[in-house]
C-alpha positions in Angstrom: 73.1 107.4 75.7 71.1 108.5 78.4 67.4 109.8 79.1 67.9 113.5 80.8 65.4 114.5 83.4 63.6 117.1 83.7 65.5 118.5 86.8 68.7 118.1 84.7 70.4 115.3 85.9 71.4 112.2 83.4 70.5 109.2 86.0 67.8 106.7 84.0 70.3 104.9 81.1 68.6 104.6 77.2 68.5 100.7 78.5 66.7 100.8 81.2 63.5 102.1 79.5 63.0 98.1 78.6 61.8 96.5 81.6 64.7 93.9 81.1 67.2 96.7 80.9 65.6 98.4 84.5 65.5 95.3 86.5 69.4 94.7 85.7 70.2 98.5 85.9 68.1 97.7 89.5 69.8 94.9 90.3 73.1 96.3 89.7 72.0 99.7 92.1 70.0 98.0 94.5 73.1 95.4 95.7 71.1 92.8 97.5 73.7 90.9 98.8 74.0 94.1 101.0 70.5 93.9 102.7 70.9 93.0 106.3 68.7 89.9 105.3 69.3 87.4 102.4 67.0 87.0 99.3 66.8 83.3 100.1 64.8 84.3 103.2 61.9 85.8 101.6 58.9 83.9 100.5 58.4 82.5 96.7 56.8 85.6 94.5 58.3 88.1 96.9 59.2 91.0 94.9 60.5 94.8 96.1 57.8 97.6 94.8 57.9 101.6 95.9 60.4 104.4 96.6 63.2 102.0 96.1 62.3 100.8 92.7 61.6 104.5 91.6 65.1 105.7 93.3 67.1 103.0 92.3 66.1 103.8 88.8 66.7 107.6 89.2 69.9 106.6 90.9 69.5 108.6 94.1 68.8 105.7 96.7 70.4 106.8 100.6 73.1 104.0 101.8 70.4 102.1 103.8 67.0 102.7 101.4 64.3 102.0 103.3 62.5 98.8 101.6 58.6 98.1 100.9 58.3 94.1 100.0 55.1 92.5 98.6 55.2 88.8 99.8 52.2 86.8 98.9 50.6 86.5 102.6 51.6 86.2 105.9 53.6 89.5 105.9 53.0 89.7 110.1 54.4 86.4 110.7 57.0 86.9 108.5 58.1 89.9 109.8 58.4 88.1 113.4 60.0 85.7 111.7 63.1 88.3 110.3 63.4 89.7 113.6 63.6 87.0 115.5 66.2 85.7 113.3 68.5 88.9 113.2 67.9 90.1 116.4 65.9 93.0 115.0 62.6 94.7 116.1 59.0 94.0 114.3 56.3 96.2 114.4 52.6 95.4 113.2 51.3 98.3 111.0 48.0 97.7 109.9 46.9 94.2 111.2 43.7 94.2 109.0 45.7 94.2 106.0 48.5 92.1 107.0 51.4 94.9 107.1 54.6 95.0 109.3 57.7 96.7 109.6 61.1 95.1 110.3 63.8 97.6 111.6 66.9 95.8 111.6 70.1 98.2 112.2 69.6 101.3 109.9 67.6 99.5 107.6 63.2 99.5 107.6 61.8 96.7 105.8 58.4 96.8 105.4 56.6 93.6 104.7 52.6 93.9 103.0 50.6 90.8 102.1 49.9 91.1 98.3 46.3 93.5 97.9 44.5 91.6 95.5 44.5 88.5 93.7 48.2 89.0 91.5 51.1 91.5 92.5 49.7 93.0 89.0 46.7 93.6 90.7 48.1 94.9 93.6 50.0 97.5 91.5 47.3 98.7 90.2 45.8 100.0 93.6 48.9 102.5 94.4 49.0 105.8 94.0 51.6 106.8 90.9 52.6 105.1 88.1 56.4 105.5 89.2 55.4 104.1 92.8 53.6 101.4 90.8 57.2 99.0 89.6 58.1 96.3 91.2 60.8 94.4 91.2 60.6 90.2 91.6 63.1 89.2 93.7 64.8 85.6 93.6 64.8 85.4 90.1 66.1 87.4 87.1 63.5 88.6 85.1 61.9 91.9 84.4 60.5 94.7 86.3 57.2 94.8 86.2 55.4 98.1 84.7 51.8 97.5 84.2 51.2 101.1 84.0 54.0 103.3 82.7 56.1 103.7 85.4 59.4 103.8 83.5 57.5 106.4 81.0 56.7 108.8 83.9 60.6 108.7 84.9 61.7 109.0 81.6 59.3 112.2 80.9 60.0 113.7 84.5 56.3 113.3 85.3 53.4 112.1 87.6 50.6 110.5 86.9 47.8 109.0 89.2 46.9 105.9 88.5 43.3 106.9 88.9 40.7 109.1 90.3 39.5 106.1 92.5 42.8 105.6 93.8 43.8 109.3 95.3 39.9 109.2 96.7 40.9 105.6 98.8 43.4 107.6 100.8 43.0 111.4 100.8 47.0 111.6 101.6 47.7 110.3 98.5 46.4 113.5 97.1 49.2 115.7 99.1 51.6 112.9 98.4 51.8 114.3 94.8 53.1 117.7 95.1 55.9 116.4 97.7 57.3 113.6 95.3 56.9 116.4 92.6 59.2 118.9 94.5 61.1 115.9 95.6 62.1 114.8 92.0 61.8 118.2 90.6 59.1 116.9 88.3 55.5 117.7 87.0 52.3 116.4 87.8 50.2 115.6 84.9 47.7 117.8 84.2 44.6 115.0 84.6 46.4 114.3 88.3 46.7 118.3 89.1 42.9 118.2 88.2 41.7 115.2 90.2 43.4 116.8 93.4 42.3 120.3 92.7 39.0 118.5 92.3 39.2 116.0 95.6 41.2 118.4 98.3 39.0 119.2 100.9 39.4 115.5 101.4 42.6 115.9 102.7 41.2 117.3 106.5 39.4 113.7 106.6 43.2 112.2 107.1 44.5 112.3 110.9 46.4 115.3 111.6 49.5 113.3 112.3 49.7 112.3 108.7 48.9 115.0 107.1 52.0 116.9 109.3 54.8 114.3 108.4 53.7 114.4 105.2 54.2 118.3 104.9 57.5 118.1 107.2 58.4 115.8 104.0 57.6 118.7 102.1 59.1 121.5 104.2 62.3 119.5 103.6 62.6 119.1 99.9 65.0 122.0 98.3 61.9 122.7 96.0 59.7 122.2 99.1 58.6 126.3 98.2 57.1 125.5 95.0 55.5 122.5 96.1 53.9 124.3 99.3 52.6 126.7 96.8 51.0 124.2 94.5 49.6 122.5 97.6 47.8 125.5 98.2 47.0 126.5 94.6 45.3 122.9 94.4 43.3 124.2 97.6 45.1 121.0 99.7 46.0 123.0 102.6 42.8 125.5 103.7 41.9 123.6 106.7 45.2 124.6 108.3 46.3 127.9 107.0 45.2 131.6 108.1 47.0 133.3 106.1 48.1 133.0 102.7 52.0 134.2 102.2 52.4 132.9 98.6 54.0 136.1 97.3 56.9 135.7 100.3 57.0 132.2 99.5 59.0 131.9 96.3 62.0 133.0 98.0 62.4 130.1 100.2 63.3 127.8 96.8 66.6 129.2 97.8 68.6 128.5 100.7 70.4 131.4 99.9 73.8 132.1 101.7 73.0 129.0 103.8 75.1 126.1 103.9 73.7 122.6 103.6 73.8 121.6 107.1 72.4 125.0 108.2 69.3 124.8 105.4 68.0 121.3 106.3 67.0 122.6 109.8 66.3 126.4 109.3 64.6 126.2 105.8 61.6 123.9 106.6 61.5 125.5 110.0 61.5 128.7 107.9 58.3 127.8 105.6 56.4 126.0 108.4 56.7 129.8 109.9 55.6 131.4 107.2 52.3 129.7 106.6 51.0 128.6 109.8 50.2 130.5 112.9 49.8 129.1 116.2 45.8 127.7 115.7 46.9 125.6 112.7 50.0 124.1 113.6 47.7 122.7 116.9 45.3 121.8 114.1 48.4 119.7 112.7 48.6 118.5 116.2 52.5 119.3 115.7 54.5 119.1 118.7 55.1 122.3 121.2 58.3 122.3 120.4 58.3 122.9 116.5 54.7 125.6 117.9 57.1 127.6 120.2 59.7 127.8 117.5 57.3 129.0 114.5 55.6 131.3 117.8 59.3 132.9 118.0 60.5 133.3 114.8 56.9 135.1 113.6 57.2 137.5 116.6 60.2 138.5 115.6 59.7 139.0 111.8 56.4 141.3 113.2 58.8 143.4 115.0 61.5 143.7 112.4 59.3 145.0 110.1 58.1 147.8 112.5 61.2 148.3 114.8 64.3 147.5 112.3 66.6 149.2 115.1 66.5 147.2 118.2 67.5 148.4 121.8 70.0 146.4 123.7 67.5 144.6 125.7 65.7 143.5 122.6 68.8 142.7 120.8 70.0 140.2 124.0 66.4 138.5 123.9 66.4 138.2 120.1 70.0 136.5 120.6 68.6 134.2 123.4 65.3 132.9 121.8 66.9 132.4 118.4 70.3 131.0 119.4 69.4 127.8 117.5 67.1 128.9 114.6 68.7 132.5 113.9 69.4 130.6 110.0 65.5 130.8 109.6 65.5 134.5 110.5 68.4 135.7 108.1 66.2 133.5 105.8 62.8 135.6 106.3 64.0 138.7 106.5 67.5 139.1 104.6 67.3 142.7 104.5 67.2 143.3 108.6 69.5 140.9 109.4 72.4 141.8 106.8 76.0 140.6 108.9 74.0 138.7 111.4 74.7 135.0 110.2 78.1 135.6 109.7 79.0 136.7 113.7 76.1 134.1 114.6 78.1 131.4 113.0 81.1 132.8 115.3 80.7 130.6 118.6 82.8 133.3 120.3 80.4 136.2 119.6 79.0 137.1 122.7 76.1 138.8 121.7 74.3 136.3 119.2 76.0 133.2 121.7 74.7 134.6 124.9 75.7 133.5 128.2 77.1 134.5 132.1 80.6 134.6 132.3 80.4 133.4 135.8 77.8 129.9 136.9 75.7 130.6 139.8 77.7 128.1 141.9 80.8 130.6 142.1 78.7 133.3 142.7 77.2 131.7 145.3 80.6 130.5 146.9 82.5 133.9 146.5 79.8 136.5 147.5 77.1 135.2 149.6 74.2 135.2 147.6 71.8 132.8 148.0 69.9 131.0 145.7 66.5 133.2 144.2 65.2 135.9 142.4 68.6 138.1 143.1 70.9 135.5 142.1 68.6 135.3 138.5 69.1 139.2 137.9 72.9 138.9 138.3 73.5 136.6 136.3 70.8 138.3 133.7 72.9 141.7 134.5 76.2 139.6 133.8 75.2 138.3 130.7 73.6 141.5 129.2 77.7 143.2 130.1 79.2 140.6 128.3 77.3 140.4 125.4 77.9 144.1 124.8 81.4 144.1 125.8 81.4 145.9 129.1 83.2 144.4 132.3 81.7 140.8 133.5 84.3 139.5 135.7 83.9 138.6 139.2 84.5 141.8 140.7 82.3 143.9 137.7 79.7 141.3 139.5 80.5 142.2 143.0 79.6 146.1 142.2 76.7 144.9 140.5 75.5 142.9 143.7 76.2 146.0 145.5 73.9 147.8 143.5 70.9 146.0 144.4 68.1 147.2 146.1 67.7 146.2 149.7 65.3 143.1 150.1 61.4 144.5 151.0 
């Protein structure tokens, strides 16, 4: 028998509700003799806590899980230590508290001194009972589950550990409504109220965190419903200026997207449709991700006025949205009906454009130098071939013809 989730799927066994029962079931999963490093490495009273306990258990851990480590002290050192050992890198995180990362291959290992005076303790500072397990390594006993951890997976729920603890670090209060649109589960209704209640805490967080932690979002398949309750639970304010909950809902759905085309166009896609230009520099996100968002919102604004565009419009549309025409079928379905299917067409010279001839060999064969008049040719040339009218060399040679004389 197994324990269904909320989200549907049958991943947490009837035996791994006992804390014997989930440290086997973890065991089993987790397939330490896999790790790029060996057990025996790791301090006495080392024990594996966070995202991998709570996937392993929900049975959706990635080939390389990235893996959080409690060792009693000297997590810096150690972390040199592995490294040096298997010719991998080591990175100090927070010196202060004695945390470092170890990338070794594919695999993150991150290595935190024990916060408090037990790993108990220490369990009871984190932010949700199901990030609150951990997992003693080197021996075979139980999971540890001070809290309810294995209750909250069971129940498809999340459930602060306190008040206290969301208030320590403000992210921790946006970190709920990802993992809940992660897992497809619900936050408790205390938690929805402590966050509701502490949000405009969230702008005290550097803007860096707060933006990986809503590309996390963005990302999720239910990343929709969790923007939404992020802004229900007033989280996001500082950031948006304009609300665009009712157009929101859609965006759940990836629609006639296939996988590989959703996770780039669908988070690109809701980042667009709820910040403008002054919060995503708020967010300090790069110029890149700000010019895309720039594009895409342009373009929707002159859909909805100008649904019939002129050639020159349709050739610019085609150019700035080569890569991220997905996120516009997405936005507006109704304008865009037949576009992804000739956009996923390589050949299609309209929503792929390009010059059928380089500058180079329109240099070589007539005369024209580099500049300004060389540009407009190969403009001109592009424009013909995207709407099937002669490019070739000599269509170009009329063309050059054409121009007028030099002031």
């Amino acid at each position: 028998m197994k324990l269904q989730r909320q989200d549907g799927a049958m991943d947490l066994p009837a035996t791994a509700t006992s804390t014997q029962g989930a440290a086997s079931l973890l065991r089993q999963r987790l397939a330490p003799q896999s790790w790029p490093l060996a057990i025996e490495q790791l301090p006495p009273g080392c024990a594996l806590v966070g995202g991998a306990v709570r996937d392993g258990l929900l049975n959706r851990l990635p080939p390389h899980p990235d893996l959080d480590l409690v060792v009693p002290t000297g997590a810096i050192a150690l972390a040199r230590q592995l490294a040096k050992a298997h010719r991998g890198v080591a990175v100090v995180l927070d010196a202060p508290r004695d945390m470092a990362r170890v990338v070794l291959g594919p695999w993150t290992i991150d290595l935190a001194a024990c916060a408090g005076s037990s790993l108990v303790e220490d369990l009871h500072r984190r932010d949700y009972r199901i990030n609150a397990m951990a997992l003693p390594l080197g021996v075979d006993g139980p999971l540890l589950d001070p809290l309810g951890g294995l209750a909250d997976l069971a129940k498809g729920q999340l459930t602060a550990i306190s008040e206290a603890n969301l208030q320590e670090d403000p992210l921790r209060l946006l970190r709920g409504p990802r993992l809940a649109a992660e897992l497809n589960f619900q936050l408790a209704a205390s938690t929805s109220a402590f966050v509701q209640r502490h949000g405009a805490l969230l702008s005290q967080v550097s803007a860096e965190r707060v933006l990986a932690e809503l590309e996390k979002l963005a990302r999720c398949p239910l990343g929709a419903q969790g923007l939404r309750q992020a802004i229900e639970l007033g989280l996001l304010r500082p950031w948006l200026e304009e609300l665009a909950l009712d157009n929101l809902q859609p965006l759940n759905d990836a629609g006639p997207l296939s996988a590989a085309e959703a996770s780039t166009a669908l988070p690109l896609a809701r980042f667009a449709q709820l910040f403008g230009a002054s919060g995503l520099g708020r967010l300090r996100a790069s110029k890149r991700l700000q010019q895309r968002c720039s594009i895409l919102r342009k373009w929707l604004r002159i859909l909805a006025t100008s649904p019939s565009l002129g050639e020159e419009q349709q050739l610019l549309l085609c150019q700035e949205l080569e890569l991220d025409l997905a996120a516009l079928v997405l936005l507006a379905p109704q304008q865009t009906k037949g576009w992804l299917e000739r956009w996923r067409n390589p050949n299609d010279c309209l929503f792929h454009p390009r010059s059928p001839i380089d500058g180079a060999q329109l240099q070589r064969e007539l005369g024209i130098k580099p500049g300004p008049a060389l540009g407009l040719l190969l403009a001109q040339l592009t424009r013909a071939r995207a709407f099937g009218r002669p490019h070739n060399l000599e269509a170009a040679r009329i063309l050059a013809e054409q121009r007028p004389p030099a002031a």
